[in-house]
C-alpha positions in Angstrom: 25.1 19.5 -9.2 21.3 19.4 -9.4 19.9 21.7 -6.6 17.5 19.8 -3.5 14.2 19.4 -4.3 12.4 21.8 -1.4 9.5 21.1 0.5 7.0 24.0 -1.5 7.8 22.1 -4.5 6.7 18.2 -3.4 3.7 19.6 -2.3 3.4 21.6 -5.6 4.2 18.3 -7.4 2.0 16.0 -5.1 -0.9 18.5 -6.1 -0.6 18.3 -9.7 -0.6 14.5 -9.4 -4.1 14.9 -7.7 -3.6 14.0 -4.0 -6.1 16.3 -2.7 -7.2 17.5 0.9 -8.6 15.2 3.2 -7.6 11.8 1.1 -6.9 8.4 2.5 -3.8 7.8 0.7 -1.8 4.1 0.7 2.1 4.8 -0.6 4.1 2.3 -2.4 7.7 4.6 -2.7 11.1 4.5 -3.2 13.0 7.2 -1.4 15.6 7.4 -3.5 14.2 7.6 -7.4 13.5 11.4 -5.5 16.5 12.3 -6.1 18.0 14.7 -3.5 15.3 16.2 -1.0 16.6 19.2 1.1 15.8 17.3 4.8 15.6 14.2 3.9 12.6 11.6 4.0 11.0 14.2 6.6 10.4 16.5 4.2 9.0 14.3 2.0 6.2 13.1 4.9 5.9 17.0 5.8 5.1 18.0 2.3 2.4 14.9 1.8 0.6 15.9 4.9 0.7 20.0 3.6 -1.1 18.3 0.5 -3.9 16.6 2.6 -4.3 18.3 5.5 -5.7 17.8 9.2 -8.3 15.6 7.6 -6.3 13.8 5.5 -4.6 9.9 6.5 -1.1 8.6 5.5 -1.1 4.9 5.2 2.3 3.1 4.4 3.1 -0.6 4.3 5.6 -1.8 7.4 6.2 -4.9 6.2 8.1 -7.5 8.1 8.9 -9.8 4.7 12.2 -11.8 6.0 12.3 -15.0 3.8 10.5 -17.7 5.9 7.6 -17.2 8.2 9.3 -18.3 11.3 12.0 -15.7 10.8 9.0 -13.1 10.6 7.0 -14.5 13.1 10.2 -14.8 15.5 11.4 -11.6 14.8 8.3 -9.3 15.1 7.7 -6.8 17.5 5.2 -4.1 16.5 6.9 -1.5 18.7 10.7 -2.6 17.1 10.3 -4.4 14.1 12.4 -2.2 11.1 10.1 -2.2 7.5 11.5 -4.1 5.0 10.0 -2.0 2.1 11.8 1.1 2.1 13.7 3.5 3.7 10.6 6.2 3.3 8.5 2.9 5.2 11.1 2.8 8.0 11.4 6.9 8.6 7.7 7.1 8.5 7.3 4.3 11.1 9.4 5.5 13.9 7.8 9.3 13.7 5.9 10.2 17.1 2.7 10.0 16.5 2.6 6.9 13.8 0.7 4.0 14.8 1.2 0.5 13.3 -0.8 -2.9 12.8 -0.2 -5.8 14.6 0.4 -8.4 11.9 3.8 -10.4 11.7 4.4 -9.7 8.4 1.7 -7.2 6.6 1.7 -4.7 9.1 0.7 -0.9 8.1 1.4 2.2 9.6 -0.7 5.3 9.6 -1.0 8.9 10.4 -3.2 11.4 10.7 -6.8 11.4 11.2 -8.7 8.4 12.7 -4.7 7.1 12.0 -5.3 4.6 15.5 -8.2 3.2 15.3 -7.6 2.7 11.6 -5.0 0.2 12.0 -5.9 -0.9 15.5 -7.9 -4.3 14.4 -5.5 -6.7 12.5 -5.4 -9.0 14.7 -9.3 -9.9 13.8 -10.2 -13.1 12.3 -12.8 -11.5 9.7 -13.4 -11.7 6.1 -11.2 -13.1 3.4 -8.6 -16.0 4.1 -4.8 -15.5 2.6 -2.1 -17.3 2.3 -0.4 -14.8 5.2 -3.5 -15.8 7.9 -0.9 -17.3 10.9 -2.6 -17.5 13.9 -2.5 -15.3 16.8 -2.4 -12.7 14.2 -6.0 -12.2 11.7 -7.1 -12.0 8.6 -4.1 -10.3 6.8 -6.2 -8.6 4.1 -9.9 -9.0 6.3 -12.6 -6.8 7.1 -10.8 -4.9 9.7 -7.3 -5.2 7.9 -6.1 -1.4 6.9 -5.8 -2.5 3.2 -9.3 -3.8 3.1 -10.0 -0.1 5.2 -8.6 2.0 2.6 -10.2 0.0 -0.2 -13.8 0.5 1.3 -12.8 4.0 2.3 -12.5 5.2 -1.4 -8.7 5.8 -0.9 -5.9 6.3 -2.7 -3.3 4.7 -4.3 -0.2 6.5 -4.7 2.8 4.7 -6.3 5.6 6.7 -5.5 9.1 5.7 -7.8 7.7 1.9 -7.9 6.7 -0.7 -11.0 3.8 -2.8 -10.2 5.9 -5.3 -8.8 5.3 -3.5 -5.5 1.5 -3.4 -6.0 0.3 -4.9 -2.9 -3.1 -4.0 -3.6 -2.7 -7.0 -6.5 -2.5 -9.5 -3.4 -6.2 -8.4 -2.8 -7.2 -8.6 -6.2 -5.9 -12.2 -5.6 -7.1 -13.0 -2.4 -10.6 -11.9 -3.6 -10.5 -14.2 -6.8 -9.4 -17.1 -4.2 -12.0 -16.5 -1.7 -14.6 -16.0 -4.7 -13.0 -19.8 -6.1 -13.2 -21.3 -2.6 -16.9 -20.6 -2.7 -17.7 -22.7 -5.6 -14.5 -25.6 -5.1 -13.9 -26.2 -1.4 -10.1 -27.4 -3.0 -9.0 -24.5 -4.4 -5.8 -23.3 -5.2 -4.4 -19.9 -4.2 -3.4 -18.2 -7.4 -0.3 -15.4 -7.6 -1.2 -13.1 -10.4 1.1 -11.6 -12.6 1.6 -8.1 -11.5 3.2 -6.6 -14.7 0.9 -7.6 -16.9 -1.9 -6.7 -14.6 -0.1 -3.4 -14.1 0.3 -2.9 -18.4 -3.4 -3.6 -18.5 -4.2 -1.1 -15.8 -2.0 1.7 -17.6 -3.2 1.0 -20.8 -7.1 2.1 -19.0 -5.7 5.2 -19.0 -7.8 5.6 -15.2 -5.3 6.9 -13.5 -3.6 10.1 -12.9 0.4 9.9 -13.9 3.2 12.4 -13.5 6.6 13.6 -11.6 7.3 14.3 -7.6 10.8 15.4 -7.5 12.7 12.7 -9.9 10.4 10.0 -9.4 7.7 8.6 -11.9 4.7 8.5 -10.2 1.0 7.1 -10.1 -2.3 7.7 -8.3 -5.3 5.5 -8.7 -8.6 5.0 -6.7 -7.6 1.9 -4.9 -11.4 0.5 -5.0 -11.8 1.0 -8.9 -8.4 0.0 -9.2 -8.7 -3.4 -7.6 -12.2 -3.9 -8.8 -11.2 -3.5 -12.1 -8.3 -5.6 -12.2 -10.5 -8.0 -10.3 -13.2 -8.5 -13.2 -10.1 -8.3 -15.9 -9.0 -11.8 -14.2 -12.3 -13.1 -13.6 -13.1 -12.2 -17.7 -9.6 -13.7 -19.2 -7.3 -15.2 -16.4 -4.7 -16.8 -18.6 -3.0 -14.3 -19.2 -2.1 -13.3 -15.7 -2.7 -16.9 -13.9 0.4 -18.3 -16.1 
């Protein structure tokens, strides 16, 4: 039987990926393409916050993505609410000393430094409309949204065992291209882009930083050149991800 990954080697691993001190860092994962982690999903957080230290912030989405709106909207509690987007999501939640964002169904939690006041604002009606806008709650991916934060705070993107299928950061990318649309044609439509292809194009750039934490395949990308990037790609040749 394959011996635990430890602690000293995820942060070994999480520092040849290129998570450095003092990074904003926004984490896509799936616990268990790890493999086995001697402590659990604890050790996994312990060893990430080793890697970026006192300065460093731990942002995770909490999502709340039941299959209708009114069973998120009746079911949310930002206290309560369980993550529907991974097990290392849930853990990472409930720790003491996690804060989370009040949105029915795009909430994120953070930790670390500046980690409350980062995610304290989602219920503010600024910035870009979305598809997810559902009154009391704001602007899902707004000016004071944590995913619009991290984006204008030069963070990180880790991808931790995913496929771009869990790219959130590609609603963004689409919400951007809508509200740029809407300026121009009061009528129009909200566009989902395809995430693969987006994702293939994005590899193929080669701007991104790739490798192994424990078993998992992993990828770390500035999330501003990341969605900018991806942003002018759709803007340049939309059919190919707008079909």
């Amino acid at each position: 039987m394959k011996t635990p990954y430890t602690r000293e080697k995820l942060i070994q691993d999480f520092s040849n990926l290129g998570i450095e001190k003092a990074d904003t860092l926004f984490i896509h994962s799936s616990f268990k393409s790890l493999g086995q982690v001697e402590g659990g999903a604890g050790t996994v957080i312990s060893a990430l916050e080793a890697v970026i230290g006192q300065d460093g912030l731990i942002l995770m989405p909490s999502f709340n993505l039941l299959p209708s709106r009114e069973e998120r909207v009746g079911s949310w509690d930002v206290e309560k609410t369980p993550s529907t987007v991974g097990w290392l999501t849930e853990f990472f939640r409930q720790m003491p000393g996690t804060y989370r964002s009040d949105h029915y169904s795009h909430s994120v939690a953070a930790r670390g430094r500046g980690a409350e006041v980062f995610v304290a604002d989602h219920l503010r009606c600024d910035g870009y409309q979305s598809p997810w806008d559902y009154p009391p709650w704001g602007k899902t991916y707004g000016t004071h949204s944590p995913m619009f934060r991290a984006y204008k705070a030069n963070g990180k993107l880790l991808m931790l065992g995913v496929d771009y299928e869990t790219s959130t950061y590609i609603h963004l990318v689409e919400v951007i291209y809508w509200n740029k649309r809407l300026a121009d044609h009061a009528e129009a439509n909200f566009i989902g882009l395809n995430r693969p292809k987006l994702g293939a194009f994005w590899d193929g750039l080669g701007n991104l930083r790739r490798g192994k934490v424990g078993d998992s395949d992993c990828r770390l990308s500035n999330i501003k050149t990341y969605v900018d990037t991806l942003l002018a790609e759709v803007e340049r040749n939309p059919e190919p991800y707008t079909g």
